[in-house]
Every structure is written in C-alpha cells, then in structure tokens.
C-alpha positions in Angstrom: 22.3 -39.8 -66.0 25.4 -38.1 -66.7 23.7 -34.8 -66.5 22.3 -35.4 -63.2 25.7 -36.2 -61.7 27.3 -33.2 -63.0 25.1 -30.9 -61.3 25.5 -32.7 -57.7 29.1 -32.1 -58.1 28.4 -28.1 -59.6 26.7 -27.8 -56.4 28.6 -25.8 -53.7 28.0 -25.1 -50.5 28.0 -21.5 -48.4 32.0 -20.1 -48.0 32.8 -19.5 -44.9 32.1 -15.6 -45.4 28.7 -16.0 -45.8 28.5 -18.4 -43.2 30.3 -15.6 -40.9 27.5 -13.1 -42.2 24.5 -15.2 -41.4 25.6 -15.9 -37.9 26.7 -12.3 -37.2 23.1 -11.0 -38.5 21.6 -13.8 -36.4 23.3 -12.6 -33.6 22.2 -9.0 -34.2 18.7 -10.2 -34.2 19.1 -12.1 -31.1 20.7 -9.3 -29.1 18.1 -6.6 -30.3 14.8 -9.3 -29.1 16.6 -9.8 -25.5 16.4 -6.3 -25.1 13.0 -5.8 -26.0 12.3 -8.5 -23.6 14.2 -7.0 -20.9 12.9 -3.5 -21.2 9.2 -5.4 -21.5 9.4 -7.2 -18.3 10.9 -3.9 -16.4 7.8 -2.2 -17.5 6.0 -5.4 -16.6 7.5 -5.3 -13.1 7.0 -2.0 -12.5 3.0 -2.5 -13.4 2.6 -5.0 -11.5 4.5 -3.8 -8.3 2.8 -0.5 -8.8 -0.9 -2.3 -8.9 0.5 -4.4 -5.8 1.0 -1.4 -4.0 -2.3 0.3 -4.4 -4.1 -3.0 -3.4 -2.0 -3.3 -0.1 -2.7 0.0 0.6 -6.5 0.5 -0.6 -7.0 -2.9 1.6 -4.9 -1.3 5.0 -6.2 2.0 4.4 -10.0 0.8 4.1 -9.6 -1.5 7.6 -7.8 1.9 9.4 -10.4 4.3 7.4 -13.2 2.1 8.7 -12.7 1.9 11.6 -11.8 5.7 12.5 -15.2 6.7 10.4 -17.3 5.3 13.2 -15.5 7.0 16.3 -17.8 7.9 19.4 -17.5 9.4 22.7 -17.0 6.7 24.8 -18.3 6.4 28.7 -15.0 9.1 29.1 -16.5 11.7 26.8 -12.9 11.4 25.1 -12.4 12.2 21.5 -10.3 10.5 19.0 -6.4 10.3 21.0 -3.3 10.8 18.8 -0.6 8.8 20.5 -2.9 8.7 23.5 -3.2 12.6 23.8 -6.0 13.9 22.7 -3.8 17.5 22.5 -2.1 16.6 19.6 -2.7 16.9 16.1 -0.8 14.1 14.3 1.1 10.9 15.3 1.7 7.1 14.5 -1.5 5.9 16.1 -4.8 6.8 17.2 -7.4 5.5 19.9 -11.0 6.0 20.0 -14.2 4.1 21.0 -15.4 2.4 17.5 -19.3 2.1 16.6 -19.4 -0.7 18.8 -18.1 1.1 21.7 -15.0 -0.6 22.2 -12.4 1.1 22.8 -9.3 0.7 20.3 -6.2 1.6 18.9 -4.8 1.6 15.6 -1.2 2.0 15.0 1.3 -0.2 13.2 3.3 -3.2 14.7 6.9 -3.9 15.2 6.9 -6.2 12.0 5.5 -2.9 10.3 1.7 -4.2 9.5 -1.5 -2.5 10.8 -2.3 -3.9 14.3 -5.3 -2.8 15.7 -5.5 -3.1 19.3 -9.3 -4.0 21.6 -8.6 -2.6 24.9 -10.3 -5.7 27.8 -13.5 -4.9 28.9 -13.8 -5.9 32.6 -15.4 -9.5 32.9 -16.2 -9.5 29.0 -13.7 -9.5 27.5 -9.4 -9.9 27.3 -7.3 -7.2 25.2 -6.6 -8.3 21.8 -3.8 -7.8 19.2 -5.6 -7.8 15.5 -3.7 -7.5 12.0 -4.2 -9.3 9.0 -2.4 -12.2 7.5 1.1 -11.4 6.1 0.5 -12.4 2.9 -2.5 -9.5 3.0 1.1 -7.2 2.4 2.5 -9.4 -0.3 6.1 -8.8 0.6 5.2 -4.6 1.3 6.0 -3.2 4.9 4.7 -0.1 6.3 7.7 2.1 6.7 5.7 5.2 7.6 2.4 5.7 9.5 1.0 9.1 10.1 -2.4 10.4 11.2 -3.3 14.1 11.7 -6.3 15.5 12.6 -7.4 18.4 9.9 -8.3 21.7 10.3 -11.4 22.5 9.1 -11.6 25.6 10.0 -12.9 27.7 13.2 -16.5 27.3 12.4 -16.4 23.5 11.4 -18.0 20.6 13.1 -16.6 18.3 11.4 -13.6 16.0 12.5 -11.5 14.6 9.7 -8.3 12.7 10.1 -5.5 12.4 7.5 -4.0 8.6 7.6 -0.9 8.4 5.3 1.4 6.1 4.9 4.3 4.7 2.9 4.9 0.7 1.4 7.9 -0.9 1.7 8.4 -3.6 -0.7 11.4 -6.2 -0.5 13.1 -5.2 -3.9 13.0 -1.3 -2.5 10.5 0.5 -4.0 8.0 2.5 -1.8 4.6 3.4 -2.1 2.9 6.6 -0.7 -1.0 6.6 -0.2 -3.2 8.8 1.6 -6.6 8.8 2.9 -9.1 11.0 5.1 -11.7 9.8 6.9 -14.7 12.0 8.4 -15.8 10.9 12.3 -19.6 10.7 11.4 -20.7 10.5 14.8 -18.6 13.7 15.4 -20.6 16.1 13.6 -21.1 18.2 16.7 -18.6 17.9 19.2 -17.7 21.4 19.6 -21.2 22.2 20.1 -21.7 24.3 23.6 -17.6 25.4 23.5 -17.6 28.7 23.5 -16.3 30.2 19.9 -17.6 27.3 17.8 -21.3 28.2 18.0 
C-alpha cells in the first residue's frame, strides 16, 4: 500500500513547455488542413461553375441551334434575316420561317436570356414572347449574343450560321460557347443565281 501511494505522488504532470509544444504543433496541423480545404473547395467551385456553364449553354445553344437548323423560305421567299436584314452577315438576332412555317425571331431579352419571338399569324394566331424558366440559367446571363452567317465558299450551297455567345454568372466568371448550325432546307438556295451554278 505504501508503494502504491508513492508512485501517485512520483507522478507529474506535462510542464508548461511541453504543453506550449503540443498546442503550437496542433495549431500547425490545423492551419495546414484549412488550407487544403480551402484550395479543395476553389477547385471544387471552379468544377462545378465550369460544368454549370457548359449545361446553360449546351441547353440555350441546342433550343437557338434547333431552331435555325430547320429554316425555310417562307410565303416571302426570304432567307434567314440578321437583325431583320437579310444583307448582313452577323448580328444579335436572326429571323426566319422555322420547319413549321412560322415566322420567328431569336435574339436575347433585356434580362439577357434567349427569347424567341412567334410573329401573329392573321386570325390564328397572337405574337408570342418565348424563353425558358430563369432557373434554366442558374444564376448565368448572356452578356454577349452573336450570329454570323459563314462563308462557305463561292461554290457552296450550303448555309451555315455561327451562334456564339458568352455566360455571365453572378460571382463574375464568364463562359464562351460556340455553335454552327447548317439550314438543311437551304441546301440550294443559290441555285439559278448566276455565278453559283
């Protein structure tokens, strides 16, 4: 019994030095895991505002693209219109007569989303203002909206249209995408001017 309470009082705690040591190694430890947590969830960000981005714009870009791929002459022989003038090569919007034979427009809104606007048709129908839901752009804008008509060449048939544009997301980053879309039912619309035969 006597031995037993002479080594409870040989016992002795940490000194304040090593005490000092443990919490100044702890506190290297700590400082070195917030960082790797930090830099992880800026690359995490990143990811996921860069996979944001190309989802916005693969889903804008398909409805625009989709549109413009079935363009026909409408009852007005006219051809795809940039900025209503079918003289120009490149502009913010373009109207054509879809598959359908409606005539439209697709161009970008005030609130910068895609609005795609159905001209009335006389005793059938009223215009009409389309554009998806605002969440569709999860927090992106479009900033910039461009489509050009491509040159294909002197001998081509084809008409292709460049659409680009660039996402505007709330915390500042921006994301460019780029699509072109062939007018199918364009194949030969140069045929009988003279020089493209």
């Amino acid at each position: 019994m006597k031995q037993e309470r002479l080594d409870l009082k040989s016992n002795k705690g940490m000194t304040l030095v090593e005490m000092l040591i443990s919490f100044m190694l702890l506190g290297i430890f700590i400082v070195a895991a917030s960082q790797i947590i930090s830099s992880t969830t800026m690359i995490y960000c990143g990811v996921r505002d860069g996979a944001r981005g190309a989802e916005v714009s693969e889903i804008v870009l398909s409805k625009a693209g989709g549109m413009l791929v079935g363009a026909q002459k409408g009852s007005d022989d006219m051809i795809p219109a940039i900025d209503s003038d079918s003289t120009k090569t490149s502009g913010t919007s373009v109207s054509f007569y879809d598959r359908t034979g409606t005539h439209v427009k697709i161009g970008v809104n005030d609130d910068g989303y895609l609005n795609i606007y159905y001209y009335p048709i006389p005793g059938r129908y009223k215009e009409r203002n389309w554009t998806f839901d605002k969440d569709v752009y999860m927090g992106y804008t479009i900033t910039d909206f461009l489509i050009e008509k491509v040159d294909m060449g002197p001998l081509s048939t084809e008409l292709v249209y460049k659409i680009s544009m660039t996402l505007h997301a709330s915390n500042g980053i921006d994301y460019p995408a780029v699509r072109y879309v062939k007018c199918y039912n364009y194949a030969d619309f140069t045929a009988g001017i003279p020089g493209t035969e």
